[in-house]
Biotite code that builds the C-alpha atoms (Angstrom):
import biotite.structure as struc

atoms = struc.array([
    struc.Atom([0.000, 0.000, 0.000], chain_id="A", res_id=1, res_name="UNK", atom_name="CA", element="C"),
    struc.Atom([1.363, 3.903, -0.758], chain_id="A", res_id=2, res_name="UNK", atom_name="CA", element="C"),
    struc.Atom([-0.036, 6.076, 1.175], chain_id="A", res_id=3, res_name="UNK", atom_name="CA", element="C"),
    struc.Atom([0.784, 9.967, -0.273], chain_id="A", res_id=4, res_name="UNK", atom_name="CA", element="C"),
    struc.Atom([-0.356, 13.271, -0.902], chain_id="A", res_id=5, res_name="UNK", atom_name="CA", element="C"),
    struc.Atom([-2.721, 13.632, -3.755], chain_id="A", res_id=6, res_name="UNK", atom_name="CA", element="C"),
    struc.Atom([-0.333, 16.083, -5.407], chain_id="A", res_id=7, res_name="UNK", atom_name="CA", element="C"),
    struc.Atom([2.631, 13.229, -5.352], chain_id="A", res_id=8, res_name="UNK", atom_name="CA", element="C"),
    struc.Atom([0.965, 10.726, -7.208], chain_id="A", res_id=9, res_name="UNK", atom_name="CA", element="C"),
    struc.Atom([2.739, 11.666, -10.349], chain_id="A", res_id=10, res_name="UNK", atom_name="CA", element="C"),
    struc.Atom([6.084, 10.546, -8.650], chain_id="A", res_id=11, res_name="UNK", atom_name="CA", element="C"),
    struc.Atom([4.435, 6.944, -8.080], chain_id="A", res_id=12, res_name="UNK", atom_name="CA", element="C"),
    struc.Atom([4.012, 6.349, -12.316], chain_id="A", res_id=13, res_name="UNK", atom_name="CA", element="C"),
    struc.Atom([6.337, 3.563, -12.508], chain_id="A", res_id=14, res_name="UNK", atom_name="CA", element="C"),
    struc.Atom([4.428, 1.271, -10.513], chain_id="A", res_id=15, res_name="UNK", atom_name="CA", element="C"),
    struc.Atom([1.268, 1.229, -13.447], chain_id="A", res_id=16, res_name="UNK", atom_name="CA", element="C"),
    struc.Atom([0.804, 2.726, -16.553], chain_id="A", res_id=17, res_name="UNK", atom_name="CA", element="C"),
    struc.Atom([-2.761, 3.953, -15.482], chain_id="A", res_id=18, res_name="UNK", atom_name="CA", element="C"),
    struc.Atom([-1.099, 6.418, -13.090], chain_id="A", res_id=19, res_name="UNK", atom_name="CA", element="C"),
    struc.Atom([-0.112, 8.347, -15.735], chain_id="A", res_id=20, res_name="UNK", atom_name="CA", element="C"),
    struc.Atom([-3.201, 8.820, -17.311], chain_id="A", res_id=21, res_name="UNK", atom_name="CA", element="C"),
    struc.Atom([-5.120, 9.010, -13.835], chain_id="A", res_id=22, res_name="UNK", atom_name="CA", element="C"),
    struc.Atom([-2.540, 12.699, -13.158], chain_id="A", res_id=23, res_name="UNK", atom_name="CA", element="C"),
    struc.Atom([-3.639, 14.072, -16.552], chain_id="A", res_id=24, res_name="UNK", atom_name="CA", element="C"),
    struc.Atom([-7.453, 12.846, -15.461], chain_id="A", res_id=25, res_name="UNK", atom_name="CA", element="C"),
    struc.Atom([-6.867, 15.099, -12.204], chain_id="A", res_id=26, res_name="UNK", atom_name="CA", element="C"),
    struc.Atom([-5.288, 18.122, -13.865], chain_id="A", res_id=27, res_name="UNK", atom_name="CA", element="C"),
    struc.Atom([-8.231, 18.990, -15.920], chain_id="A", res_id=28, res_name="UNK", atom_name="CA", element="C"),
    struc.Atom([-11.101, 17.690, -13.155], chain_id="A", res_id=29, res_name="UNK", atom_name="CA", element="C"),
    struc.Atom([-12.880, 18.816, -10.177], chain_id="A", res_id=30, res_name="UNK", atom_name="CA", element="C"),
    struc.Atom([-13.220, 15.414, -8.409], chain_id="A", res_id=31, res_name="UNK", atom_name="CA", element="C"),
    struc.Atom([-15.363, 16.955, -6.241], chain_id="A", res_id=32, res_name="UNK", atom_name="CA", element="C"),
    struc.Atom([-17.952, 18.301, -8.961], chain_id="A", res_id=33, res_name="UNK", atom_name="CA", element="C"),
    struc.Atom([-18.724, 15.186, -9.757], chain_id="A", res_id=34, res_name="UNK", atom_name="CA", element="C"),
    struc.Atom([-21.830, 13.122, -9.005], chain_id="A", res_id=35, res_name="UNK", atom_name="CA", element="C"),
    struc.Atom([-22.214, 10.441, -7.107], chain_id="A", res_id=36, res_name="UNK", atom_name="CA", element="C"),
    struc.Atom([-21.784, 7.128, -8.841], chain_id="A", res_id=37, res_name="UNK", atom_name="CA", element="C"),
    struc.Atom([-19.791, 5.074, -11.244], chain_id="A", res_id=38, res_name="UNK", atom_name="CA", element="C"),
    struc.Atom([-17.974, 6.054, -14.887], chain_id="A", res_id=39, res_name="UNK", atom_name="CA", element="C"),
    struc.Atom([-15.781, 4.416, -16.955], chain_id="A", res_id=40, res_name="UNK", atom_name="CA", element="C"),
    struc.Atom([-12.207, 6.153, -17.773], chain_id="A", res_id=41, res_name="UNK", atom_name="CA", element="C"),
    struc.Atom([-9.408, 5.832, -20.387], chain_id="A", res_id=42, res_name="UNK", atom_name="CA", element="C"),
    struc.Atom([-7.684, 2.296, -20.383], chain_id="A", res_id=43, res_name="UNK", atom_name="CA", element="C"),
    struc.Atom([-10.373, 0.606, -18.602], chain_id="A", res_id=44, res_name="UNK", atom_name="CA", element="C"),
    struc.Atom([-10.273, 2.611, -15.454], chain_id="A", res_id=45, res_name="UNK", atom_name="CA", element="C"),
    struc.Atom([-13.357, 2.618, -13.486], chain_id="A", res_id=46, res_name="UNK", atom_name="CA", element="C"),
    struc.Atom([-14.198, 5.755, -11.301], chain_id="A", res_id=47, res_name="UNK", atom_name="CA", element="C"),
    struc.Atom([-16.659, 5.637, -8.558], chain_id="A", res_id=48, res_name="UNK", atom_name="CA", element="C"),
    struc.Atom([-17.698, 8.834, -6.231], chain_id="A", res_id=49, res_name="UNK", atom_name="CA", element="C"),
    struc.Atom([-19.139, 8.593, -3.140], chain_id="A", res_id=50, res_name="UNK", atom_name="CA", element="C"),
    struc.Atom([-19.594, 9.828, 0.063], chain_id="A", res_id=51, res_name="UNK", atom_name="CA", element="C"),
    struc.Atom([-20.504, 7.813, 3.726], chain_id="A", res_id=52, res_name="UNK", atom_name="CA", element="C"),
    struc.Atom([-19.979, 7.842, 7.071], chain_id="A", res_id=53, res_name="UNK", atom_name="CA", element="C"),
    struc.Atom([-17.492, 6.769, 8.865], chain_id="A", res_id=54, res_name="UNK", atom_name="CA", element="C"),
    struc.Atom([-17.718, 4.038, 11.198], chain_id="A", res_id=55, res_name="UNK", atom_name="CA", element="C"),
    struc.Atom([-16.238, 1.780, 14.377], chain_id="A", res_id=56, res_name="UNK", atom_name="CA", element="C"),
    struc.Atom([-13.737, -0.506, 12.694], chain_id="A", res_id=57, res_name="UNK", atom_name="CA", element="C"),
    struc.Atom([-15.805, -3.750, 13.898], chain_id="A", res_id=58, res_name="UNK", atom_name="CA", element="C"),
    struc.Atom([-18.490, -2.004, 12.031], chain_id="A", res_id=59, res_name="UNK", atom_name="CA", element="C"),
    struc.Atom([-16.089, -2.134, 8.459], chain_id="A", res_id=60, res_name="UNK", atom_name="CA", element="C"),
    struc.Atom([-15.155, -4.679, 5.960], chain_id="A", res_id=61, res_name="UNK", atom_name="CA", element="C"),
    struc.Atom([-11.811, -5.869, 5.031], chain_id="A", res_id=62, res_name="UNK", atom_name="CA", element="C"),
    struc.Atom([-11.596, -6.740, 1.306], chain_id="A", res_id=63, res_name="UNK", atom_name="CA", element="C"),
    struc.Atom([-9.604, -7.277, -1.153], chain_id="A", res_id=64, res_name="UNK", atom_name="CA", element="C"),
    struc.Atom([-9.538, -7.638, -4.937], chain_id="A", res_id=65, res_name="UNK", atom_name="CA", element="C"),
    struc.Atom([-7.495, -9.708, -7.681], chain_id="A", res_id=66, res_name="UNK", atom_name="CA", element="C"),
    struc.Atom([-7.510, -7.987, -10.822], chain_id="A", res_id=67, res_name="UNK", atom_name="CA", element="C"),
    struc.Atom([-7.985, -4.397, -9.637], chain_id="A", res_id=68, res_name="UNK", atom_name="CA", element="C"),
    struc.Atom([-5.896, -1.582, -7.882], chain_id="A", res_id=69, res_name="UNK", atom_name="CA", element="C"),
    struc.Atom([-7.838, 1.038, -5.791], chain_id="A", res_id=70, res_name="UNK", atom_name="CA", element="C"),
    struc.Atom([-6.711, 4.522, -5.865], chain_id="A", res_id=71, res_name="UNK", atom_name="CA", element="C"),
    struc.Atom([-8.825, 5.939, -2.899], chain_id="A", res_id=72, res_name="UNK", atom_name="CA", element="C"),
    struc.Atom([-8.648, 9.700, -2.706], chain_id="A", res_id=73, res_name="UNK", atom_name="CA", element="C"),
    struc.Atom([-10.176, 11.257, 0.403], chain_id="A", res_id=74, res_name="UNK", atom_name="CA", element="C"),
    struc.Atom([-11.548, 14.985, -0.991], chain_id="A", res_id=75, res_name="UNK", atom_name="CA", element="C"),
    struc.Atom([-13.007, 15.606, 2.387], chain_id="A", res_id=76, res_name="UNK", atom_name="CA", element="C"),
    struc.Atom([-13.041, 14.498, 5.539], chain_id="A", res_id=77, res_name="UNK", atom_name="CA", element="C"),
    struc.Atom([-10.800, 12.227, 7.602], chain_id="A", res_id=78, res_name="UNK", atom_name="CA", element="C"),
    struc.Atom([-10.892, 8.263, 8.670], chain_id="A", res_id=79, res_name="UNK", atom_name="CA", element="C"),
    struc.Atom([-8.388, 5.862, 9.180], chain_id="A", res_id=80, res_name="UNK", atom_name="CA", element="C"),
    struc.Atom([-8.118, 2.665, 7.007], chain_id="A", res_id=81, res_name="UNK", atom_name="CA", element="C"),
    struc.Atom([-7.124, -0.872, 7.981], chain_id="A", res_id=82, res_name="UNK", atom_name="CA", element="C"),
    struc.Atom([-4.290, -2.924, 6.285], chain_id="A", res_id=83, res_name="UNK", atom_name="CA", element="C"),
    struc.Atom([-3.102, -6.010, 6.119], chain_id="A", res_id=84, res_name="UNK", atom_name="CA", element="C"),
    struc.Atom([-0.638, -8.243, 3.798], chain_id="A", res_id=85, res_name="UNK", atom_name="CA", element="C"),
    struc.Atom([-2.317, -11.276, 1.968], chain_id="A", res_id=86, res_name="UNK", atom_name="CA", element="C"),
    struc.Atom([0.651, -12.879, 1.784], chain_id="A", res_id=87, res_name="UNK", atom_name="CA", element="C"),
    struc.Atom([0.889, -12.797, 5.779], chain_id="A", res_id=88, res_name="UNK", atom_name="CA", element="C"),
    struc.Atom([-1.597, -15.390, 5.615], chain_id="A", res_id=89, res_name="UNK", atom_name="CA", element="C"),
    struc.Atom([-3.512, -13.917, 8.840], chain_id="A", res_id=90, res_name="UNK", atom_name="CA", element="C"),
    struc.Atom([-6.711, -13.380, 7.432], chain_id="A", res_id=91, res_name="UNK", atom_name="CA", element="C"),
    struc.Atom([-9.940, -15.731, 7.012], chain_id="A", res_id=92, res_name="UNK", atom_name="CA", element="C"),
    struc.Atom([-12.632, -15.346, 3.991], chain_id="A", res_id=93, res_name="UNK", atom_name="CA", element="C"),
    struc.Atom([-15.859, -14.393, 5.844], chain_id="A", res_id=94, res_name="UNK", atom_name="CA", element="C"),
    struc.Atom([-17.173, -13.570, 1.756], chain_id="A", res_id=95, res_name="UNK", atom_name="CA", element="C"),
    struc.Atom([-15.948, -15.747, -1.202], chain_id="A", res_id=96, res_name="UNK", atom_name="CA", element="C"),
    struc.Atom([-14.660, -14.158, -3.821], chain_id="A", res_id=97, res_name="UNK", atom_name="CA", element="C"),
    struc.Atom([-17.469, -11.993, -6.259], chain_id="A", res_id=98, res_name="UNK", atom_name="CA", element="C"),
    struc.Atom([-15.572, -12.261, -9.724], chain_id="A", res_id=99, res_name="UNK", atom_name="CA", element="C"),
    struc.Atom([-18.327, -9.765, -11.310], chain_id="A", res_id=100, res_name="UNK", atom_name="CA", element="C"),
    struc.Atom([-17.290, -7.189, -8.626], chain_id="A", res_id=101, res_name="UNK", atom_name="CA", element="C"),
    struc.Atom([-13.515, -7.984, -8.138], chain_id="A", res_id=102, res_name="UNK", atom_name="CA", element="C"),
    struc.Atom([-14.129, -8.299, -4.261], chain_id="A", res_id=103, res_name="UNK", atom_name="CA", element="C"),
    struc.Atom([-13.519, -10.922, -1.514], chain_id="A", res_id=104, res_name="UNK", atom_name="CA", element="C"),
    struc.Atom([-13.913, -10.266, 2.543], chain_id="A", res_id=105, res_name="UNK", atom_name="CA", element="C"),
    struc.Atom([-12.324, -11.021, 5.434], chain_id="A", res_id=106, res_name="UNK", atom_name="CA", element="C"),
    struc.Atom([-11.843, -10.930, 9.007], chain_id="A", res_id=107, res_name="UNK", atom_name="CA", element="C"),
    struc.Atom([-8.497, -10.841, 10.562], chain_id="A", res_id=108, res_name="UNK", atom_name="CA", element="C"),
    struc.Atom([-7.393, -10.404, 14.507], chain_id="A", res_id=109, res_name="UNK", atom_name="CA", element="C"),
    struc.Atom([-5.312, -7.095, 13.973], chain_id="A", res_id=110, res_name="UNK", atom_name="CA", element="C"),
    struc.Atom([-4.420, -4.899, 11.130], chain_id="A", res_id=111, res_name="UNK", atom_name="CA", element="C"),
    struc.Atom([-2.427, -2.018, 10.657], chain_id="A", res_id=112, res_name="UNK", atom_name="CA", element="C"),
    struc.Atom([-4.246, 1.790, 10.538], chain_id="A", res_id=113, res_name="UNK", atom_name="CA", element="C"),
    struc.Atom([-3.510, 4.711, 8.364], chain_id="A", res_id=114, res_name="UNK", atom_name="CA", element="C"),
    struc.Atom([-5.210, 8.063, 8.907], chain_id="A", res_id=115, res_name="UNK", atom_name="CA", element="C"),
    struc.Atom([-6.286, 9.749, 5.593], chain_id="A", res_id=116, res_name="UNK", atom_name="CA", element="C"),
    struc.Atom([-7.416, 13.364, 5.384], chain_id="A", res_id=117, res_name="UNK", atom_name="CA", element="C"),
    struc.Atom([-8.691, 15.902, 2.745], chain_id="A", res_id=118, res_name="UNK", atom_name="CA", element="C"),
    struc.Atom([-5.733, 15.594, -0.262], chain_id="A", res_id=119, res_name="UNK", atom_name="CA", element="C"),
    struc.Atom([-4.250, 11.990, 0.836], chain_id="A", res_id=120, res_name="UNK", atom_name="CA", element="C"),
    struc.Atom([-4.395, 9.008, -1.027], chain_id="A", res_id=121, res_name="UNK", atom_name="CA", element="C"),
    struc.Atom([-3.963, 5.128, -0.691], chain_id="A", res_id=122, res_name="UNK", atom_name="CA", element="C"),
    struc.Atom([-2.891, 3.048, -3.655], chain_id="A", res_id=123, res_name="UNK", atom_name="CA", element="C"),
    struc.Atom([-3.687, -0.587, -2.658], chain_id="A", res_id=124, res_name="UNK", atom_name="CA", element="C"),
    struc.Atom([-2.972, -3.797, -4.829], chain_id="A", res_id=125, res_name="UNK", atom_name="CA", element="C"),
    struc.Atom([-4.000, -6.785, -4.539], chain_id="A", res_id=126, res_name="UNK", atom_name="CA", element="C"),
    struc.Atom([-1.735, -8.105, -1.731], chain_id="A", res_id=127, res_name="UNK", atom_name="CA", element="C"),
    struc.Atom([-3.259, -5.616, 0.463], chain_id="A", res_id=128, res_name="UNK", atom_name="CA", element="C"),
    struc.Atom([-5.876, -6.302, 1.854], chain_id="A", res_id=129, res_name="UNK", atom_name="CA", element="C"),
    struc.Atom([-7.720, -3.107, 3.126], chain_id="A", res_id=130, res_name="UNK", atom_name="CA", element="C"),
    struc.Atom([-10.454, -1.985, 5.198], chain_id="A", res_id=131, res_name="UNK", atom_name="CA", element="C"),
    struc.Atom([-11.733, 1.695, 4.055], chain_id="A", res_id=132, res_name="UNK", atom_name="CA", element="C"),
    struc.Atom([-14.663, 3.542, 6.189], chain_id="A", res_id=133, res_name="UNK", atom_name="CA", element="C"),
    struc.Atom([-12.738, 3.586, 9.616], chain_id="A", res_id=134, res_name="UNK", atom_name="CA", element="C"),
    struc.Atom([-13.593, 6.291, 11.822], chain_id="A", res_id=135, res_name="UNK", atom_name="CA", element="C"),
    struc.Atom([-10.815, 8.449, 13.708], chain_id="A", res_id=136, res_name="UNK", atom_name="CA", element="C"),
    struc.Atom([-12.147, 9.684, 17.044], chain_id="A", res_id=137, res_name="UNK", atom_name="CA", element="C"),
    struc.Atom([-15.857, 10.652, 15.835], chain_id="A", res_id=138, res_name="UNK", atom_name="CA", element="C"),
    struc.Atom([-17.652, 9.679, 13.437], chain_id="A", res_id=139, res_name="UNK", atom_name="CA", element="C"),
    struc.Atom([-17.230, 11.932, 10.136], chain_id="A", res_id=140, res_name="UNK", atom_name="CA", element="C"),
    struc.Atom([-18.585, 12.297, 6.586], chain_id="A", res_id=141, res_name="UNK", atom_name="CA", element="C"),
    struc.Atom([-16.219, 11.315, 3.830], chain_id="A", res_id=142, res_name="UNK", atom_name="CA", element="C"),
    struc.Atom([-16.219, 12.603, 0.174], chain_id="A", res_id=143, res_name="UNK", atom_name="CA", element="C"),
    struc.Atom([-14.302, 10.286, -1.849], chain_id="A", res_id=144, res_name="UNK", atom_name="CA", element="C"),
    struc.Atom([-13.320, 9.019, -5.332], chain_id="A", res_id=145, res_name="UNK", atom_name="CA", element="C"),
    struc.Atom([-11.978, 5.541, -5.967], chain_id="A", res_id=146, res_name="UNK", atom_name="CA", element="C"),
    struc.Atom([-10.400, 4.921, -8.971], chain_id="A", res_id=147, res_name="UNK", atom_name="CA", element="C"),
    struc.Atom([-10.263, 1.288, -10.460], chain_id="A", res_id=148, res_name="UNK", atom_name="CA", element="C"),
    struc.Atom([-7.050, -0.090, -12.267], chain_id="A", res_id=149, res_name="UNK", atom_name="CA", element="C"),
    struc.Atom([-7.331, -2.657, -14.056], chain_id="A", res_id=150, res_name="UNK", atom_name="CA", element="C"),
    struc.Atom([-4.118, -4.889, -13.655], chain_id="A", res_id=151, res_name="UNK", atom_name="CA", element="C"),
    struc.Atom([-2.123, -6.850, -16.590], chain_id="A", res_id=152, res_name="UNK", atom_name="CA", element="C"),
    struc.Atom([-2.910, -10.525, -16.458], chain_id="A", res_id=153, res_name="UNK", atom_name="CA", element="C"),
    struc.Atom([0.806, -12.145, -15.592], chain_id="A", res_id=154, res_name="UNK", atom_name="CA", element="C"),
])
């Protein structure tokens, strides 16, 4: 998982070529004039904005996905997401794998916690398995878009 400033994520091309075309996306968008709801990108790239409540973290979902990356960009508001590696092998499936929505759950005894704010993002593959919605010390609304790579089949 990276976890960076929104205004980084140029620096962070290498690691897909859909970052790259994600920056340009940003440079000519208002993320947070868009509606509610899912669009489809350039190169396959799914886009969904939303907005929620946060939540207690035994309250939130850990997932993860196989042929997707998420870019989650927090545009306002704060919570803390869970993490935890796949390969650590510490996690149980509590929701079999969905193929039409890229998503399996989880439950796992402890996880790791980043805080995002207003500006940050988290760029999570698929050995990280993630758990977004996490509230810091109060509940708080959270604008947010989540941007879908799709990864290269190895």
């Amino acid at each position: 998982m990276v976890v960076d400033r929104i205004e980084r994520l140029g620096f962070y091309a290498a690691l897909d070529p859909a970052i790259p075309i994600i920056v340009q996306y940003l440079e000519k968008t208002d993320l947070k004039a868009i509606p509610a709801g899912r669009r489809e990108l350039a190169g396959g790239i799914g886009l969904i904005r939303e907005a929620y409540l946060t939540k207690p973290a035994s309250d939130c979902a850990l997932e993860g996905h196989l042929r997707h990356a998420d870019l989650q960009i927090v545009l306002d508001g704060a919570e803390s997401m869970g993490w935890v590696s796949r390969s650590l092998n510490l996690h149980q499936v509590t929701s079999a794998y969905d193929p039409s929505k890229d998503v399996e759950k989880y439950q796992v005894r402890r996880f790791s916690r980043v805080d995002l704010s207003a500006g940050m993002f988290a760029l999570v593959f698929p050995d990280d398995l993630h758990m977004p919605k996490i509230m810091q010390e109060e509940t708080a609304r959270v604008e947010k878009a989540v941007f879908k790579i799709p990864l290269q089949e190895e």
